[in-house]
Residue frames as qw, qx, qy, qz and C-alpha x, y, z in Angstrom:
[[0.292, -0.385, 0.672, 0.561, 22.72, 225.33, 121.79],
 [0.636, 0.594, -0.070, -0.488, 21.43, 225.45, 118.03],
 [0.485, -0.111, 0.837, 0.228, 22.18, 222.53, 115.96],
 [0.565, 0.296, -0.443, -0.631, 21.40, 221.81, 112.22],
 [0.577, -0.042, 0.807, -0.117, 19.87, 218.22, 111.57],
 [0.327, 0.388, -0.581, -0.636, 19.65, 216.24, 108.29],
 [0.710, 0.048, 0.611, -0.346, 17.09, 213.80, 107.81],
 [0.277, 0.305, -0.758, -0.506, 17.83, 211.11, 105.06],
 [0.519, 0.233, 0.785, -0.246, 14.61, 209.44, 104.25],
 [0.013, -0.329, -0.727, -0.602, 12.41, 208.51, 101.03],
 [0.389, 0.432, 0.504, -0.639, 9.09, 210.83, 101.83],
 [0.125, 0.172, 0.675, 0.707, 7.38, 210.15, 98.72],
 [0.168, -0.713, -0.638, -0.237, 4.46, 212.03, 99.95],
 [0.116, -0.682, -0.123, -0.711, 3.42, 215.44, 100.37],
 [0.760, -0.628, 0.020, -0.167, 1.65, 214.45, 104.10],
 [0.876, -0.165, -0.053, 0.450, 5.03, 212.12, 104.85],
 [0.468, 0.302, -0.091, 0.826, 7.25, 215.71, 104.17],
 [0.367, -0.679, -0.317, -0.552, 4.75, 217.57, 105.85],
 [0.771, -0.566, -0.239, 0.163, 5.51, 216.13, 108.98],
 [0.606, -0.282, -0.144, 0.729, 9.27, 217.58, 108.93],
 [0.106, 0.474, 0.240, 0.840, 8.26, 220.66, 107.51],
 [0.382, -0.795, -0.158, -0.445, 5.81, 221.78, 110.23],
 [0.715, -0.576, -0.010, 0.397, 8.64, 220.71, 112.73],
 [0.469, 0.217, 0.109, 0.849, 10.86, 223.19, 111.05],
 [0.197, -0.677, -0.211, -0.677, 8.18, 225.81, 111.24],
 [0.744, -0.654, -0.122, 0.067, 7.36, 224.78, 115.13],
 [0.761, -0.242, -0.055, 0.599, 11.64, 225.78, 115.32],
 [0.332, 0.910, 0.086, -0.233, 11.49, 228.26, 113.00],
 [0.457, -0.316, 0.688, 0.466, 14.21, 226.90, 111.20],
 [0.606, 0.409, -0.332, -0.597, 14.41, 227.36, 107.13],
 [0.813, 0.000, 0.581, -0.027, 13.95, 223.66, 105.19],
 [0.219, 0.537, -0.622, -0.527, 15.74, 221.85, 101.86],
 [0.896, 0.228, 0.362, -0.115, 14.61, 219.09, 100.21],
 [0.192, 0.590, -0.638, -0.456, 17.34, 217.65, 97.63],
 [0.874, 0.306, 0.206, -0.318, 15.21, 215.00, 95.11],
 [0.228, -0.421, 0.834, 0.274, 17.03, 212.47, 93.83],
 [0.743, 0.478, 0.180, -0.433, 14.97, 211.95, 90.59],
 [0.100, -0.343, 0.901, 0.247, 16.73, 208.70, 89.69],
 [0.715, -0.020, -0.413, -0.564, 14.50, 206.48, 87.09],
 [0.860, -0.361, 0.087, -0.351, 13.12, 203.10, 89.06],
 [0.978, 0.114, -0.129, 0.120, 15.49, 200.61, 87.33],
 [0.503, 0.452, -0.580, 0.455, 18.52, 202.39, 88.26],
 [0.439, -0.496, 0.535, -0.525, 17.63, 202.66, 92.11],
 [0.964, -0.137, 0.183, -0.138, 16.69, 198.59, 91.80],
 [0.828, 0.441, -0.252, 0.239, 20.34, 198.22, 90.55],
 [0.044, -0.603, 0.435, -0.668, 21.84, 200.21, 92.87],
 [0.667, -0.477, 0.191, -0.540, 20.06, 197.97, 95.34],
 [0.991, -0.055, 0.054, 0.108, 20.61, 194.63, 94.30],
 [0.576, 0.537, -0.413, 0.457, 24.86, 196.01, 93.98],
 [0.190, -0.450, 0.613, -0.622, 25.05, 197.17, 97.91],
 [0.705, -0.120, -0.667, 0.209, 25.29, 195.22, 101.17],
 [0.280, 0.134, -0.461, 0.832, 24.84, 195.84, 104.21],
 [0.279, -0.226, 0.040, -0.932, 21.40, 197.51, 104.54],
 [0.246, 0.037, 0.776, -0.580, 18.69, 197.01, 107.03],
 [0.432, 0.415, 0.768, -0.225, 15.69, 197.34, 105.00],
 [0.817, 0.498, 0.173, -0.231, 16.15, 196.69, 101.87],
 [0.581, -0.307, 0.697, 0.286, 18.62, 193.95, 101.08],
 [0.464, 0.358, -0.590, -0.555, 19.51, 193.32, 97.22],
 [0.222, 0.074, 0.966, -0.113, 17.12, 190.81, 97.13],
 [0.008, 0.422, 0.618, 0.663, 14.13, 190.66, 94.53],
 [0.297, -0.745, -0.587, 0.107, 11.24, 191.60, 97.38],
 [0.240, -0.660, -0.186, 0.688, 13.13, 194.80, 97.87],
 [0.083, 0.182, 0.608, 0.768, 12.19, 195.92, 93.77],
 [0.147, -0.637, -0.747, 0.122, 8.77, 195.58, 95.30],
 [0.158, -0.709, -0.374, 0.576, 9.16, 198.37, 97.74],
 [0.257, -0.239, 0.194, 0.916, 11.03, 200.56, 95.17],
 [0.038, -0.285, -0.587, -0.757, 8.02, 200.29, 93.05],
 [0.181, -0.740, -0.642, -0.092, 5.56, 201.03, 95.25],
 [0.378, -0.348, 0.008, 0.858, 7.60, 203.89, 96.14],
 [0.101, 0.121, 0.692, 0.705, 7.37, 204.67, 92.51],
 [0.195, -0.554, -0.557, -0.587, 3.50, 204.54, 92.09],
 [0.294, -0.821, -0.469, 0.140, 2.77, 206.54, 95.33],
 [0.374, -0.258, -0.039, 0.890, 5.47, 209.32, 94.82],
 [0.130, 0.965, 0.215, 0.075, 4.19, 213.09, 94.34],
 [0.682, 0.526, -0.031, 0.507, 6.94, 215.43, 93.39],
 [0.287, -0.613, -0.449, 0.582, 8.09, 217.48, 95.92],
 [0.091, 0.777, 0.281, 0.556, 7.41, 221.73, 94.97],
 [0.262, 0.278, -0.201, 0.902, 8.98, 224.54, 96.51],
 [0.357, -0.353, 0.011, -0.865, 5.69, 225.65, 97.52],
 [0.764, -0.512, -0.389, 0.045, 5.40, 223.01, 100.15],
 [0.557, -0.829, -0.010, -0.045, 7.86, 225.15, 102.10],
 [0.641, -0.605, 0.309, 0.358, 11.43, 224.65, 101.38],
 [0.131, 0.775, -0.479, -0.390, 14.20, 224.82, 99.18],
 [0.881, 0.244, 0.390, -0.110, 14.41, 222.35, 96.14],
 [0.048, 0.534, -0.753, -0.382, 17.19, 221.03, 94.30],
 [0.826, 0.313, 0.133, -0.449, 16.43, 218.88, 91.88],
 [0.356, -0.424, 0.798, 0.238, 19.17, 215.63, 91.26],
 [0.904, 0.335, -0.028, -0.265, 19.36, 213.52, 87.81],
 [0.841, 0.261, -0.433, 0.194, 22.47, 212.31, 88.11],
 [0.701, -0.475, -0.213, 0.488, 25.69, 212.27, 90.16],
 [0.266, 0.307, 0.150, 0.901, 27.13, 215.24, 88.39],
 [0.367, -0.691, -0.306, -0.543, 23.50, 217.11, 89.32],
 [0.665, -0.666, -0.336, -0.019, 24.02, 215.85, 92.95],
 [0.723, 0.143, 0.062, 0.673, 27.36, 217.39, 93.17],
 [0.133, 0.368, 0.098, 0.915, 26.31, 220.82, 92.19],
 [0.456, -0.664, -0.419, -0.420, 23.21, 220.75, 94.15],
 [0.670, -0.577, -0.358, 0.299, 25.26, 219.80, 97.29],
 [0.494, 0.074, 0.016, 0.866, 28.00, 222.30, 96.49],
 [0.043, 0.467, 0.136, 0.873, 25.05, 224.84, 96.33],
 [0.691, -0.527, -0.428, -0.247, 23.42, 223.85, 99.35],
 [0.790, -0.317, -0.348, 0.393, 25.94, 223.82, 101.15],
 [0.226, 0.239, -0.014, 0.944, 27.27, 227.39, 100.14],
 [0.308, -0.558, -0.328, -0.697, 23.96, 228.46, 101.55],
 [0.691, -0.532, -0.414, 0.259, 24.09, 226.88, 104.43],
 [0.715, -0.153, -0.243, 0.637, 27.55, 228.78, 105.02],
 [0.171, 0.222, 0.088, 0.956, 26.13, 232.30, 104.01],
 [0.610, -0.632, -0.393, -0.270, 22.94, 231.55, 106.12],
 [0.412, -0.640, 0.460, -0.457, 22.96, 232.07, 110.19],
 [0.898, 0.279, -0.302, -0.156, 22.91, 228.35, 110.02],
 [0.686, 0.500, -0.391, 0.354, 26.04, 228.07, 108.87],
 [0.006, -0.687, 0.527, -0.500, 27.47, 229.38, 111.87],
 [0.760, -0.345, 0.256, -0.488, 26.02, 226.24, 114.33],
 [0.481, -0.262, 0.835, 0.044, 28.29, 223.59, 113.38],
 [0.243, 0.049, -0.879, -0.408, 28.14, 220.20, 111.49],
 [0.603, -0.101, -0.167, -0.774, 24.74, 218.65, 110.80],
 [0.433, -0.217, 0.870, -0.093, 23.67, 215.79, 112.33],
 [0.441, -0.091, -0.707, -0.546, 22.25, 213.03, 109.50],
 [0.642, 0.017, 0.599, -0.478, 19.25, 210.87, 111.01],
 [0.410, -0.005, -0.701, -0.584, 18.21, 208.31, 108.51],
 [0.559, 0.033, 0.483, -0.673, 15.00, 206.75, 109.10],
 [0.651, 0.288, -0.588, -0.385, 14.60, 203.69, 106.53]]
């Protein structure tokens, strides 16, 4: 049985995307990457407003991580292997899914069911 599978993590590194990319290739399955290129201070708002999360509670120590996020991220590029949508806002993320998702449905893909999410954070 063929399944799609969505993985919702921060890779903020080439090597750290790498890893799901060459398991796509090892499937031969196609890959997307959709970048949520939100500036630092609004993801540390966005943090300290939610509840609930495992690791990283709105609590100051979890600004920390975002910034070290921050000063180790590399952008992701198409030419690591997959399809790139680039997100600045919610409006952006909207269209991006709306166009992702049309692809999905005019891909073989499309035809394998709903996706499963994994998050890994």
């Amino acid at each position: 049985e063929s399944r799609r599978l969505v993985v919702d993590r921060c890779n903020c590194t080439r090597l750290q995307r790498r890893v799901w990319l060459e398991l796509a290739k090892d499937y031969e399955v196609g890959a997307a990457c959709i970048w949520l290129d939100i500036p630092e201070a609004t993801c540390g708002e966005r943090v300290l407003q939610r509840f609930g999360h495992r690791t990283l509670p709105p609590e100051d120590k979890s600004l920390e991580v975002i910034s070290g996020f921050a000063q180790r991220f590399e952008p992701p590029m198409e030419a690591e292997g997959f399809v790139r949508w680039r997100v600045k806002d919610d409006g952006d993320l909207e269209e991006a899914l709306l166009e992702f998702l049309e692809l999905v449905k005019d891909s073989e893909a499309g035809r394998l069911g709903e996706p499963e999410t994994v998050s890994t954070s």
